[in-house]
Backbone atoms as SQL, in Angstrom:
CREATE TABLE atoms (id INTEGER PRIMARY KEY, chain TEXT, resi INTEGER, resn TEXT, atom TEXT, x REAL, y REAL, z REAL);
INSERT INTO atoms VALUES
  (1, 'A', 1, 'UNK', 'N', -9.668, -31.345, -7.410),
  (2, 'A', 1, 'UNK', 'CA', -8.800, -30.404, -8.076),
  (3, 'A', 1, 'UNK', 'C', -9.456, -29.024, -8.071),
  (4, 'A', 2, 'UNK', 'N', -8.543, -27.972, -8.021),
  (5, 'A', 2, 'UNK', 'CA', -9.250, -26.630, -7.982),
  (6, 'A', 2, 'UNK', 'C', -8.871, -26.170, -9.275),
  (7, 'A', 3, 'UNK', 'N', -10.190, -25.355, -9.771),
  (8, 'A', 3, 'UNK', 'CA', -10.137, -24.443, -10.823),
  (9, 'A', 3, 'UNK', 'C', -10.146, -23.253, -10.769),
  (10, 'A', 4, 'UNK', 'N', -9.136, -22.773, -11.711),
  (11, 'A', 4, 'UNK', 'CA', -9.112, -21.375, -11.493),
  (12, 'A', 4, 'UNK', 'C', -9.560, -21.173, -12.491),
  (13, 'A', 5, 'UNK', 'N', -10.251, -19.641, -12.745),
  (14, 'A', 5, 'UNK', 'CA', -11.257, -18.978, -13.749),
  (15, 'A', 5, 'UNK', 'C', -10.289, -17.975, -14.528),
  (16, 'A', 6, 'UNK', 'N', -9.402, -18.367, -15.457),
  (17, 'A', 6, 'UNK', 'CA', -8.223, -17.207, -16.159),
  (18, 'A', 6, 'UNK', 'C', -9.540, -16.621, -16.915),
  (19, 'A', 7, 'UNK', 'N', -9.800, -15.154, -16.743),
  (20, 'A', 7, 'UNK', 'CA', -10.456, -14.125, -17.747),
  (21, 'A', 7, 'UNK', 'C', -10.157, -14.389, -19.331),
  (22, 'A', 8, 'UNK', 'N', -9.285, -14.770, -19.826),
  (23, 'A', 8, 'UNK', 'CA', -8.607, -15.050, -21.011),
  (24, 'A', 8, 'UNK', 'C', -8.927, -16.482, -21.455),
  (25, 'A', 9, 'UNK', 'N', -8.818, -17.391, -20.915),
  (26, 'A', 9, 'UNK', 'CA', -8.513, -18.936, -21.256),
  (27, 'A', 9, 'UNK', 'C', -10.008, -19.510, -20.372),
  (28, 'A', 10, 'UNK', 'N', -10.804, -19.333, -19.823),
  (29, 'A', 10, 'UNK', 'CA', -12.075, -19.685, -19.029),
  (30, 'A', 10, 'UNK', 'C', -10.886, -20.892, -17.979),
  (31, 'A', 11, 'UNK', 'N', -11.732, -21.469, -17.301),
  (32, 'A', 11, 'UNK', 'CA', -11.621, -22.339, -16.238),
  (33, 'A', 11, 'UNK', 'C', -10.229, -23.765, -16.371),
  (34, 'A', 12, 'UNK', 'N', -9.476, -23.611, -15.610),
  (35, 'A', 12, 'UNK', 'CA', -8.080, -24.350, -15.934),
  (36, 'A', 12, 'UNK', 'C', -7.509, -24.748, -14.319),
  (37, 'A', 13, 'UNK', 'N', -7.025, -26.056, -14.747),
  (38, 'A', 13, 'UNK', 'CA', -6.709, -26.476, -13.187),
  (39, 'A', 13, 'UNK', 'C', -5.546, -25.848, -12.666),
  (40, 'A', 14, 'UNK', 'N', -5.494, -25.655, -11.576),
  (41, 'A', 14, 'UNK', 'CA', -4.800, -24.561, -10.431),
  (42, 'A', 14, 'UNK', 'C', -3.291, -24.855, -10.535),
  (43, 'A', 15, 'UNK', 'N', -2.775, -25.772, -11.058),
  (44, 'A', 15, 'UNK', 'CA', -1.354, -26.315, -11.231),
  (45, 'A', 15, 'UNK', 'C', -0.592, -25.381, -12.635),
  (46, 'A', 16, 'UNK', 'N', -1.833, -24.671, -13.376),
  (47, 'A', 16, 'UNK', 'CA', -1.047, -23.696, -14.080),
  (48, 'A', 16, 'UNK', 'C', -0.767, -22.209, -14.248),
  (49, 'A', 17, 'UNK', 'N', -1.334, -22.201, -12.872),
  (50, 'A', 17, 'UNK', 'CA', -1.101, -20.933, -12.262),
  (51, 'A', 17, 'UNK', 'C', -0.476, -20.655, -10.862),
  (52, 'A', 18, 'UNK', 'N', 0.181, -19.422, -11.106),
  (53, 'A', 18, 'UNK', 'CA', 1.010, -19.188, -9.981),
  (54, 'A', 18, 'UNK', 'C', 0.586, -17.791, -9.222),
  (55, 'A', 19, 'UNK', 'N', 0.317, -17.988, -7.516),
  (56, 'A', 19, 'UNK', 'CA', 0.254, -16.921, -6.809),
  (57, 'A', 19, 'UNK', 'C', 0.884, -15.493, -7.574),
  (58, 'A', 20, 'UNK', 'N', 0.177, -14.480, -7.187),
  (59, 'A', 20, 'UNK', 'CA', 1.058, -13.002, -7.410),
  (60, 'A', 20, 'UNK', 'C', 0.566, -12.013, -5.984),
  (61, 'A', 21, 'UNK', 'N', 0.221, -12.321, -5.442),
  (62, 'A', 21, 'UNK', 'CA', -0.120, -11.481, -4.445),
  (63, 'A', 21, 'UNK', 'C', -1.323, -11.043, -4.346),
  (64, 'A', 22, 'UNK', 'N', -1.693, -9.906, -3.143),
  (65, 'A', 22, 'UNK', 'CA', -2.841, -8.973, -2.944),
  (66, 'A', 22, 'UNK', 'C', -2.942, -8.357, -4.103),
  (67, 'A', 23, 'UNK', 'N', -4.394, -8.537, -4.869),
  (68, 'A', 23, 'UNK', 'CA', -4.543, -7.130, -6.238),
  (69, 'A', 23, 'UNK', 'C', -4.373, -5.590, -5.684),
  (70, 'A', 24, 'UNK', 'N', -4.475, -4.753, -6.729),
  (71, 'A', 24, 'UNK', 'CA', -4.887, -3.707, -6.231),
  (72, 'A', 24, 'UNK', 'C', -4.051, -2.807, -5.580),
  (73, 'A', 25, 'UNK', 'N', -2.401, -3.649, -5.135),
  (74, 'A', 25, 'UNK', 'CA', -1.623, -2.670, -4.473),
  (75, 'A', 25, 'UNK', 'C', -1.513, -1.209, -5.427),
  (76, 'A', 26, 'UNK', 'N', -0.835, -0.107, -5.121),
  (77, 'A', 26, 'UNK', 'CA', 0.201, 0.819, -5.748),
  (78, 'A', 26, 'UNK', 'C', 0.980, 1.324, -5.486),
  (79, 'A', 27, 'UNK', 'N', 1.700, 1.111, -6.321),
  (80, 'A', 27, 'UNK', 'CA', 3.448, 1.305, -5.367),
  (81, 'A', 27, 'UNK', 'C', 3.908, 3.141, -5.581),
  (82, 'A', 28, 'UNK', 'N', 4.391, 3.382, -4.070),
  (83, 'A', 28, 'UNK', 'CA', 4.475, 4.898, -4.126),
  (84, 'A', 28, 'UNK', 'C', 4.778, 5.702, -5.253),
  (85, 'A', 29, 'UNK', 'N', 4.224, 7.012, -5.491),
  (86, 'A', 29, 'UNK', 'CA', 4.809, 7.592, -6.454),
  (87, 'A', 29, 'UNK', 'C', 5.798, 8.057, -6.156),
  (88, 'A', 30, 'UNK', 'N', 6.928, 8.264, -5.080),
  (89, 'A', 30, 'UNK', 'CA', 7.990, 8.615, -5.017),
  (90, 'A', 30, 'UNK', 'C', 8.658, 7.723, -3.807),
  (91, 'A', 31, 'UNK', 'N', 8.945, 6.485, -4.102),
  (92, 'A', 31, 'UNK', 'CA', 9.807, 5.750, -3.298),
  (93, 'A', 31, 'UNK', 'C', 10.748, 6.544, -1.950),
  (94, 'A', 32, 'UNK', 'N', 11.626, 7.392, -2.764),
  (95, 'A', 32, 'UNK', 'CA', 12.437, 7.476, -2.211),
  (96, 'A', 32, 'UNK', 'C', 12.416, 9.273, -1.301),
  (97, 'A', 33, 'UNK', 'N', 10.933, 9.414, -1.238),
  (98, 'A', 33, 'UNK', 'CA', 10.572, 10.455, 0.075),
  (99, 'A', 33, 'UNK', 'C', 9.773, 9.467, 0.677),
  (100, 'A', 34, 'UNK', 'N', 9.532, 8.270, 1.266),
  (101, 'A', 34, 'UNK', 'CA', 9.339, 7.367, 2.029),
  (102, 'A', 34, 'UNK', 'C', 10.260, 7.061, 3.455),
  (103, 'A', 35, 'UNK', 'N', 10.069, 7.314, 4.894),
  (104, 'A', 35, 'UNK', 'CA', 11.022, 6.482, 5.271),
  (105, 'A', 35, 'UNK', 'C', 10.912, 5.156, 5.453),
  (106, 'A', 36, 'UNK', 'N', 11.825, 4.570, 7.024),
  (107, 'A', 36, 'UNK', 'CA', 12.028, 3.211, 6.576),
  (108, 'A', 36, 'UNK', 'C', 10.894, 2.459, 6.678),
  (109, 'A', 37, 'UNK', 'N', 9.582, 3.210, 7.945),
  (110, 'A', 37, 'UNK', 'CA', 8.665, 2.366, 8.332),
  (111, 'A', 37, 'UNK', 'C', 7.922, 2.280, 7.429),
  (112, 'A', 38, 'UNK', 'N', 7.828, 3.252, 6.252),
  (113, 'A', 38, 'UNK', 'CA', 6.684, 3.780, 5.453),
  (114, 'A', 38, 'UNK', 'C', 7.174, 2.980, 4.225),
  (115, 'A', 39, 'UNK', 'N', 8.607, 2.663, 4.060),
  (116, 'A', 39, 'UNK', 'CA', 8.714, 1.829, 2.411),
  (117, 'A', 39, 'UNK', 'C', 8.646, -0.042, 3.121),
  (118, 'A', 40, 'UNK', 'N', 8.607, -0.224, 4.336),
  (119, 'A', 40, 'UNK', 'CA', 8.453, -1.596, 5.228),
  (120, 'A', 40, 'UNK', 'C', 6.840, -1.738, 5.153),
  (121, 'A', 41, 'UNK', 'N', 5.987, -0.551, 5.485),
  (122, 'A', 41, 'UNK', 'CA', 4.658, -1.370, 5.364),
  (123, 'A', 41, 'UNK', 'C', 4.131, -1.491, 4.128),
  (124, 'A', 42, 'UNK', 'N', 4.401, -0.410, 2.940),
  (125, 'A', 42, 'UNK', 'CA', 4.066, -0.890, 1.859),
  (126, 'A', 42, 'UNK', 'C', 4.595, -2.439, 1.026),
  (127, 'A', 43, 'UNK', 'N', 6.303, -2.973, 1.684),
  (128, 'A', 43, 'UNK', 'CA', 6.645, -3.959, 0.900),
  (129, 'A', 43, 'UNK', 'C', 5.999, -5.441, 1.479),
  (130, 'A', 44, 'UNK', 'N', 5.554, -4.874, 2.966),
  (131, 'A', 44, 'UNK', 'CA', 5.477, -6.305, 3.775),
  (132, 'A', 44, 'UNK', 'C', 4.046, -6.204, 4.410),
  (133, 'A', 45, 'UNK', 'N', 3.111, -5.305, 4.550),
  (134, 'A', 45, 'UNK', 'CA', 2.229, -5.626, 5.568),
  (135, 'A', 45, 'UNK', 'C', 0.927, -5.284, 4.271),
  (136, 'A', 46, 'UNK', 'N', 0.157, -6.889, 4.480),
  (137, 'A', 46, 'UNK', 'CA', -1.141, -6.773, 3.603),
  (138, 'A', 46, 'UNK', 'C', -2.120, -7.092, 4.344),
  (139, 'A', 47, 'UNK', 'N', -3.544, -7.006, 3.566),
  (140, 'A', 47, 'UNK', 'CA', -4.783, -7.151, 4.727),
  (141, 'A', 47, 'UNK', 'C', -4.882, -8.537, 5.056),
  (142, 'A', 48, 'UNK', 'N', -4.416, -9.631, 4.504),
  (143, 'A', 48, 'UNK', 'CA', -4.922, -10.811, 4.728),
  (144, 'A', 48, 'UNK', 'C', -6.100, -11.417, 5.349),
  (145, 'A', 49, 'UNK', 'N', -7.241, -10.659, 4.374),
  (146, 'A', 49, 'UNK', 'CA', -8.317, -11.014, 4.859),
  (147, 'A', 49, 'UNK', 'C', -8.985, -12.421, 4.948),
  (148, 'A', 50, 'UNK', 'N', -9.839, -12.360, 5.594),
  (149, 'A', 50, 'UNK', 'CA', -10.705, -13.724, 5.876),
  (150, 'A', 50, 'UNK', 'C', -11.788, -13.637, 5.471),
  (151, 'A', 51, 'UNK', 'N', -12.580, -14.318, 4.342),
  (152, 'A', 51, 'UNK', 'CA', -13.412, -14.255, 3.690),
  (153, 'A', 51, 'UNK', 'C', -13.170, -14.138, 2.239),
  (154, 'A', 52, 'UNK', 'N', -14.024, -12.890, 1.728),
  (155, 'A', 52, 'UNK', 'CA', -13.716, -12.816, 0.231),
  (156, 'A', 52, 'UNK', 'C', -12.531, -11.716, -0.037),
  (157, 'A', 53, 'UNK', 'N', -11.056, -12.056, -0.816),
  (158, 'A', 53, 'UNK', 'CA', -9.958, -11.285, -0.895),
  (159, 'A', 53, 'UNK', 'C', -9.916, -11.140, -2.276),
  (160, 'A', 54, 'UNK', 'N', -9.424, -9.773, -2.857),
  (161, 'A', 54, 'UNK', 'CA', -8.359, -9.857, -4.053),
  (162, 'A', 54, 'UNK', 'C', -7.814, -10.180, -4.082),
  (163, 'A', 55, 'UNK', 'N', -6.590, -10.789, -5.254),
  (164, 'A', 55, 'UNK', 'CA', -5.692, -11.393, -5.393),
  (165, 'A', 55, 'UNK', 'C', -5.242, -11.605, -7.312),
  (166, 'A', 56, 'UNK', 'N', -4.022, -11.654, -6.974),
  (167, 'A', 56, 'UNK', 'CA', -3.240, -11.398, -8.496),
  (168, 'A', 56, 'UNK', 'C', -2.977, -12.942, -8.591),
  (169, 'A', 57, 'UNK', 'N', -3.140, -13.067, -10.200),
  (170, 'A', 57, 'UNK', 'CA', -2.748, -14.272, -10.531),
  (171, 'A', 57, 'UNK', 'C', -1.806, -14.519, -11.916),
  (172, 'A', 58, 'UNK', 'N', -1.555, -15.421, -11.741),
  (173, 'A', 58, 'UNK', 'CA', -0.424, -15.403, -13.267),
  (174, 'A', 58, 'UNK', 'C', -1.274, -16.830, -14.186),
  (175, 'A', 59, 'UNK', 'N', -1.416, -17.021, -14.918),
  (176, 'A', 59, 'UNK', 'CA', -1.782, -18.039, -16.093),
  (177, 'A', 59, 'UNK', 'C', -0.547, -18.777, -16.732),
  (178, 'A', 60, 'UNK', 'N', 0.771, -19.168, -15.432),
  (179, 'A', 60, 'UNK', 'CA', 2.012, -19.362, -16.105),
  (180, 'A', 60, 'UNK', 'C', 2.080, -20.508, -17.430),
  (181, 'A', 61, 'UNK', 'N', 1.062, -21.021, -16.998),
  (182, 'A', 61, 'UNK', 'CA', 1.516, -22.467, -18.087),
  (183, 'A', 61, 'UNK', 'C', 0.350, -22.382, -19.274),
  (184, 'A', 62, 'UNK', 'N', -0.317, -21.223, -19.319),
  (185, 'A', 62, 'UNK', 'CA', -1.175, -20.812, -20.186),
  (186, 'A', 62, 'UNK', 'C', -0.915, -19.788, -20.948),
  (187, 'A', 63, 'UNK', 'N', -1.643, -18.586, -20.591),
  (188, 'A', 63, 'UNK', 'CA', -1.949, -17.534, -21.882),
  (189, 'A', 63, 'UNK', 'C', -0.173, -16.490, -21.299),
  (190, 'A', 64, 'UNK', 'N', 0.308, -16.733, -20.113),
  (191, 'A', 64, 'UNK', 'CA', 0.969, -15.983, -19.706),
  (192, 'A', 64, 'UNK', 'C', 0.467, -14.806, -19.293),
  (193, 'A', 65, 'UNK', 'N', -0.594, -14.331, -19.050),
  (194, 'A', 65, 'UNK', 'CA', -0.931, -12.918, -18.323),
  (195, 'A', 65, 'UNK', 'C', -1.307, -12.685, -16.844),
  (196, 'A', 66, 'UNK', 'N', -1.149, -11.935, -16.534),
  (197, 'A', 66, 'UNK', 'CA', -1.781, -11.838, -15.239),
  (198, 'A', 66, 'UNK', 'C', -3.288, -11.561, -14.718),
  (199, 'A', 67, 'UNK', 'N', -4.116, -11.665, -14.072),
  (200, 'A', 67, 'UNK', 'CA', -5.089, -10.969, -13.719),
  (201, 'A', 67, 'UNK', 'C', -5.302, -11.183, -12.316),
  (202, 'A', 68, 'UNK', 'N', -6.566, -10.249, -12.095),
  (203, 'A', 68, 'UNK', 'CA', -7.166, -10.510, -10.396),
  (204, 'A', 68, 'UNK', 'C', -8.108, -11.468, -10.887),
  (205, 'A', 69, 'UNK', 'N', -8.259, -12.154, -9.199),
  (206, 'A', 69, 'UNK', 'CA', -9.311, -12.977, -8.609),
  (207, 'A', 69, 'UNK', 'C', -9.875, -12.542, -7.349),
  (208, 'A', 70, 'UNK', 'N', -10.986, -12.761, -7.279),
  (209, 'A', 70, 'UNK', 'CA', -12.084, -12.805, -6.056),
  (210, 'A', 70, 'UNK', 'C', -11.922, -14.251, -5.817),
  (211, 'A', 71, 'UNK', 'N', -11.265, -14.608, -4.258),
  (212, 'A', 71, 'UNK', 'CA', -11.329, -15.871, -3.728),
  (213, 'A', 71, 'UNK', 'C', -11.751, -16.029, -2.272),
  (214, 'A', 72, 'UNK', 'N', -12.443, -16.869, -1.988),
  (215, 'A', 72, 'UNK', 'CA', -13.058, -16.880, -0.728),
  (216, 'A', 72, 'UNK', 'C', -11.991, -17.555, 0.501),
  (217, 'A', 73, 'UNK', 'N', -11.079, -17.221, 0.667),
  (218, 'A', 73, 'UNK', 'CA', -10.032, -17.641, 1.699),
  (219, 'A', 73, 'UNK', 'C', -10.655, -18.414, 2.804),
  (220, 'A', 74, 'UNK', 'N', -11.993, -19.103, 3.252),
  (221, 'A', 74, 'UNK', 'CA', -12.307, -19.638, 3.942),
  (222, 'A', 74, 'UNK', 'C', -12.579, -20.770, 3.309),
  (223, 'A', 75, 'UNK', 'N', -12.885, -21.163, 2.200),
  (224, 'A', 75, 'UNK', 'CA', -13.439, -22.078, 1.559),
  (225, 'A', 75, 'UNK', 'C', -12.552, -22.116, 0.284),
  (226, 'A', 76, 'UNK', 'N', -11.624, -21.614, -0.160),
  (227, 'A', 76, 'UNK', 'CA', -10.713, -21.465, -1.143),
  (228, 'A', 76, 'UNK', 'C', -11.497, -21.543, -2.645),
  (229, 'A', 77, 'UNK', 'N', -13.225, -21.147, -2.286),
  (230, 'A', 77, 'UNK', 'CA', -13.509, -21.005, -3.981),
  (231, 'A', 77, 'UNK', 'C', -13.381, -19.494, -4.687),
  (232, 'A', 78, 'UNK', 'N', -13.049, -19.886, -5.829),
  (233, 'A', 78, 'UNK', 'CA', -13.271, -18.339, -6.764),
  (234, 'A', 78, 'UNK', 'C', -14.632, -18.114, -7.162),
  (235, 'A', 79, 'UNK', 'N', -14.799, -16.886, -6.990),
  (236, 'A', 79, 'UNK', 'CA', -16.293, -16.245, -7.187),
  (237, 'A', 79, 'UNK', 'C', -15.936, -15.636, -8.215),
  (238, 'A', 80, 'UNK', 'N', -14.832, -15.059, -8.533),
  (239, 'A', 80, 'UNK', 'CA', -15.028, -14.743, -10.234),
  (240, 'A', 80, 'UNK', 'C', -13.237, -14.540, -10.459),
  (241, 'A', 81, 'UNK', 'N', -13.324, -14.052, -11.984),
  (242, 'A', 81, 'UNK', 'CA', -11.761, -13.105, -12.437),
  (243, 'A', 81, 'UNK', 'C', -11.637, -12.372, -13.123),
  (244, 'A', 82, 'UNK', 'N', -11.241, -11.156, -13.521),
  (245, 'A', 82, 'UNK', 'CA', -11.333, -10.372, -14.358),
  (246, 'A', 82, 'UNK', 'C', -9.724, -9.432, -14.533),
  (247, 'A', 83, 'UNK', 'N', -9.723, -8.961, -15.766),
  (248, 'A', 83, 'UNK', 'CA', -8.341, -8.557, -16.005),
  (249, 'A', 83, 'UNK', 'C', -7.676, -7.580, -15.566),
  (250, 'A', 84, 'UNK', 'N', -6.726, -7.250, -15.390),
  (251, 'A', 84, 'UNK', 'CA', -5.599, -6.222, -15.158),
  (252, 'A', 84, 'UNK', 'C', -6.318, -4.882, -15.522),
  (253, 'A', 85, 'UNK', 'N', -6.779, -3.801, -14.673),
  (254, 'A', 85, 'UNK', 'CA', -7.045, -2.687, -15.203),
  (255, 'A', 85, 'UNK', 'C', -8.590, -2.629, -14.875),
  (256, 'A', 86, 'UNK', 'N', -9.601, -3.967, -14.802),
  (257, 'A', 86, 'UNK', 'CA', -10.578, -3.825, -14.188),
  (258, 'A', 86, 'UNK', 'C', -10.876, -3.394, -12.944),
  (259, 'A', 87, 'UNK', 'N', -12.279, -2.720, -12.983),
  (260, 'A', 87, 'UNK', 'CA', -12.193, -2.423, -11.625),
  (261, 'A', 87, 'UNK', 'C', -12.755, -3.847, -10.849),
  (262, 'A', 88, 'UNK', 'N', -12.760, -3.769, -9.349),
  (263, 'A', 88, 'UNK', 'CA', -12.799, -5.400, -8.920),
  (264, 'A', 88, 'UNK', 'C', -14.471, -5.243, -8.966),
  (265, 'A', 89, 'UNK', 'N', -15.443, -5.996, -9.398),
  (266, 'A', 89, 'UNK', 'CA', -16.392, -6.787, -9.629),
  (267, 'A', 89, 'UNK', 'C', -17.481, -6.617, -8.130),
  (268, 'A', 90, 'UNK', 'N', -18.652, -6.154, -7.912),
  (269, 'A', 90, 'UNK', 'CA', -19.479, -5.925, -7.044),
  (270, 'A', 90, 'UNK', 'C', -20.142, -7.234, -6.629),
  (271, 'A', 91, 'UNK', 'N', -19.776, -8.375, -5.798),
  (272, 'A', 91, 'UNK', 'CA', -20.370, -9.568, -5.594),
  (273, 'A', 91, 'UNK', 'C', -21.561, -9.367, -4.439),
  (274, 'A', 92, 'UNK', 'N', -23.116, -10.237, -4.772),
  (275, 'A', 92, 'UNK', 'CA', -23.663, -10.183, -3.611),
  (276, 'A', 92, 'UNK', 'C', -24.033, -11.579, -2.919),
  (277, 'A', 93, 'UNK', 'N', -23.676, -11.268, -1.646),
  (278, 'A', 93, 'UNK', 'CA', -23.797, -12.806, -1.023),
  (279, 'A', 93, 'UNK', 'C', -24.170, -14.386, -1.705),
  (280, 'A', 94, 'UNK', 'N', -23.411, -15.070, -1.446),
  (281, 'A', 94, 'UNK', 'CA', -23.898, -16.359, -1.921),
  (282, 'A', 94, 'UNK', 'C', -23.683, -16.418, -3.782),
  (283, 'A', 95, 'UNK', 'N', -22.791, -15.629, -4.223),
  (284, 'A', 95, 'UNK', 'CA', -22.931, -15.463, -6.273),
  (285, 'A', 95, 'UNK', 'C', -21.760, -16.148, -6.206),
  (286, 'A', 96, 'UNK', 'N', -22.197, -17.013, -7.611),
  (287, 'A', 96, 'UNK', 'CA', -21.381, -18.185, -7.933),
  (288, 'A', 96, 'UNK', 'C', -20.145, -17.439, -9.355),
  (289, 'A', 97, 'UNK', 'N', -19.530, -17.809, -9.412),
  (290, 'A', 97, 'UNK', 'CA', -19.111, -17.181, -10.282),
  (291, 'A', 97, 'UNK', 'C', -19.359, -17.182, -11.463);
């Protein structure tokens, strides 16, 4: 079973949380002086990195909040989580969370 690390609630199995996406996006300050290619890559094209990624999470069946995670997309562990508004967390090789 995988655990996820909610900042709020400590360590909870992965069935009560739900994906939210890449952390960190921001959505234009003026939408609508965007054209079409420019409001298309902001809605659809992310880094999908390989290795260690941000990522938004929801605590649905818990505290209800959201936060980021540091997850290692090769190995699907979390190296840490921290809340909405943090800045993302300076990891050095091999740190456990």
């Amino acid at each position: 079973m995988l655990l996820i690390p909610c900042p709020h609630c400590g360590e909870r199995p992965e069935i009560e949380f739900t994906y939210g996406g890449e952390a960190h996006l921001v959505r234009p300050a003026d939408p609508s002086t965007l054209d079409d290619a420019a409001w298309a890559d902001y809605l659809y094209m992310r880094t999908n990195t390989k290795g260690v990624h941000a990522e938004r999470w929801r605590h649905a069946r818990g505290c209800g909040r959201f936060f980021n995670a540091l997850r290692d997309t090769t190995t699907d562990q979390f190296l840490g989580s921290y809340r909405i508004g943090e800045p993302k967390p300076a990891l050095s090789m091999g740190e456990p969370r």
